[in-house]
C-alpha positions in Angstrom: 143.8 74.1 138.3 140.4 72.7 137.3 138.1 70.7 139.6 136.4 68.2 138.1 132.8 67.3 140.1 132.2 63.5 138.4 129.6 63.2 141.0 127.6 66.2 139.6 128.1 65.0 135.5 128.2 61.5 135.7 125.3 60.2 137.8 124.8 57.1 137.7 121.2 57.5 138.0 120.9 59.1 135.2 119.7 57.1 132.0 119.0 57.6 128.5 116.2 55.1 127.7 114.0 54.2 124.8 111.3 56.5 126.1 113.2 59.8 126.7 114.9 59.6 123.0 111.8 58.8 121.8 110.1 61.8 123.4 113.3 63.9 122.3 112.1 63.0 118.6 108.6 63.8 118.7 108.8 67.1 120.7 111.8 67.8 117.4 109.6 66.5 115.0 106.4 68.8 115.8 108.7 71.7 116.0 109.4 71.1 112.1 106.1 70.6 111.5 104.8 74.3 113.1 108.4 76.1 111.6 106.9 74.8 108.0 103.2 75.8 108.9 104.2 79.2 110.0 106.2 79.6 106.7 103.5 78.5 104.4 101.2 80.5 106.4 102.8 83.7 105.6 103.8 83.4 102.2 102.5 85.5 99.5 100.0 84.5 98.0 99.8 85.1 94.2 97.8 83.7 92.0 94.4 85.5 91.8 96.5 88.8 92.5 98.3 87.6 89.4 95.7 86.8 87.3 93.7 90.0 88.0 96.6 92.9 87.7 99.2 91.4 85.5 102.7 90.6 85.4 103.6 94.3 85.6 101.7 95.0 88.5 103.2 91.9 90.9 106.8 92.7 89.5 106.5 96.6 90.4 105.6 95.9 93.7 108.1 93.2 94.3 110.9 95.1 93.3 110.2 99.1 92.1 112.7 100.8 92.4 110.7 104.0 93.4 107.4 104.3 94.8 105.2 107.5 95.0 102.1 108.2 96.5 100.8 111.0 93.8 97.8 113.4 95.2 94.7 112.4 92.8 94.2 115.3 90.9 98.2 115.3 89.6 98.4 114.0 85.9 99.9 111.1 85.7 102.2 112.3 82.5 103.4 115.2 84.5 107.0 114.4 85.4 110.7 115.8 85.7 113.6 115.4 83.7 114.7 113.5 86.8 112.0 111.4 87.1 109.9 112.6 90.0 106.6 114.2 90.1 105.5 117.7 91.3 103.8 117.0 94.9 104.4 113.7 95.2 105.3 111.7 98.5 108.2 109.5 98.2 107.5 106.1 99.9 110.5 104.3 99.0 112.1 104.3 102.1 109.2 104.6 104.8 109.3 102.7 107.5 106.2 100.0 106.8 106.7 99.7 103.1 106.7 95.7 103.2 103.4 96.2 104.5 101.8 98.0 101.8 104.1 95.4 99.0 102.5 92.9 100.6 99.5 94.1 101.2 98.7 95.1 97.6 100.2 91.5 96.3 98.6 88.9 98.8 95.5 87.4 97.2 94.0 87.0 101.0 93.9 91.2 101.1 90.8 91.3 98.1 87.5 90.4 98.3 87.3 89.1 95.1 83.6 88.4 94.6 84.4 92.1 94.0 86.1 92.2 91.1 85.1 93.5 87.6 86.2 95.5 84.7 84.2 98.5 86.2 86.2 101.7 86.7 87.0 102.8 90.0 85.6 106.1 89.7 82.0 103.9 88.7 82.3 102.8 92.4 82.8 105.5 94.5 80.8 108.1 92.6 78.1 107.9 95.2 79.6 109.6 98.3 82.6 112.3 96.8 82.3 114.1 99.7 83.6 111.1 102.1 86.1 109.8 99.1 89.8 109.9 99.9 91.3 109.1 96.7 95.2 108.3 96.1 97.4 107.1 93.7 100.5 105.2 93.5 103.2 105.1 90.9 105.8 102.8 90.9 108.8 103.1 88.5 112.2 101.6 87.7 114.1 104.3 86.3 117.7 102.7 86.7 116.9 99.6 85.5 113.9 100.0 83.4 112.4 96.4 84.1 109.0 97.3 84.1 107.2 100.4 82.4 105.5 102.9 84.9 102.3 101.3 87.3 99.6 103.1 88.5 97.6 101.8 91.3 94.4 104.3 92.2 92.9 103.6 95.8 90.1 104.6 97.5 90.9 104.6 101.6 87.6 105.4 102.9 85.7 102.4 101.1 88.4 100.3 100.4 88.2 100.0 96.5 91.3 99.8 94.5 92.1 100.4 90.3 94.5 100.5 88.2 95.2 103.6 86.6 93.8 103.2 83.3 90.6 102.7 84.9 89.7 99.5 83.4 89.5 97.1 86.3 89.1 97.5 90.3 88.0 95.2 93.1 87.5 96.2 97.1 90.3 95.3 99.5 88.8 92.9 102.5 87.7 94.2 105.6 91.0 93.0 107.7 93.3 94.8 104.9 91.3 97.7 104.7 92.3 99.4 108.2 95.8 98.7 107.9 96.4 100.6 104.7 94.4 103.2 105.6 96.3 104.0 108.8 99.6 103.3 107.1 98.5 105.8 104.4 96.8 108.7 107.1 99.9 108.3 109.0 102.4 109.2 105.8 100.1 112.1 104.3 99.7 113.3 108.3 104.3 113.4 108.3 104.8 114.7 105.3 102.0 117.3 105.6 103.9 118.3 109.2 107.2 118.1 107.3 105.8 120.4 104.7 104.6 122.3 107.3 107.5 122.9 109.2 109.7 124.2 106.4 107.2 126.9 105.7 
């Protein structure tokens, strides 16, 4: 047996007027306004990114199949029957992964008054002692969508090429740290991986 309490729900002092529902709207009304800011504010941007690394480049990253972080000195040719290559660090399923996609496909993570059609090695030939050079290779062996990217970075100063060394430009100095802790952090694993097997 329910007890009703109409004294508790139906007060009679209690009035929806002009004001409140007008209020109501407003306070609804900026919250759709800040959900679409957020939204457009985190979106991808593409267009420079685009326009600088190619169609290839922006479709690897946003759907690769495999990605590979490759020691430098590794030939680029030298892979399996399988498809992998000797000493390579899968990152296709590390944890942070959508960081480094969107990281390396964002326009907002390059300074481009950077950019030229200088090699990558041109820029960091000054200090080899301090360089920490990587490389990333990104196939789609199942599908085949996209021939095999390489993407050449340098952590330490931030400058990034492709692999046929015909273009690079230098990340900005809000990207810079984040790759290159993401990066220290999956070399540092798989090194105590490696490590730990021996």
């Amino acid at each position: 047996m329910s007890t009703q309490h109409d004294d508790k729900y139906n007060d009679p002092r209690a009035r929806i007027t002009r004001r409140g529902v007008l209020i109501g709207l407003a306070v609804a009304c900026l919250a759709v306004i800040g959900a679409i800011a957020s939204i457009k504010g985190r979106r991808t941007r593409l267009e420079k990114t685009r326009s600088f690394w190619g169609d290839d480049m922006i479709t690897a990253f946003q759907i690769g199949e495999r990605i590979e972080l490759i020691p430098i000195d590794e030939p680029i040719t030298d892979v399996s029957s399988n498809g992998e290559t000797p000493n390579s660090i899968e990152l296709t399923t590390m944890p942070g992964l959508g960081l480094l996609r969107h990281a390396m496909l964002d326009e907002r993570s390059y300074d481009w008054t950077t950019s030229s059609m200088n090699p990558l090695g041109s820029r960091t030939v000054g200090d080899k002692l301090n360089s920490r050079l990587i490389r990333l290779r990104i196939t789609d062996p199942t599908a085949n969508r996209f021939e095999p990217i390489v993407i050449d970075l340098e952590l330490e100063s931030g400058w990034v090429g492709d692999g046929e060394n015909t273009k690079s430009v230098r990340l900005t100095e809000h990207s810079q740290p984040k790759l290159r802790s993401f990066f220290s952090t999956v070399i540092h694993a798989e090194q105590k991986r490696y490590d730990f097997r021996d």
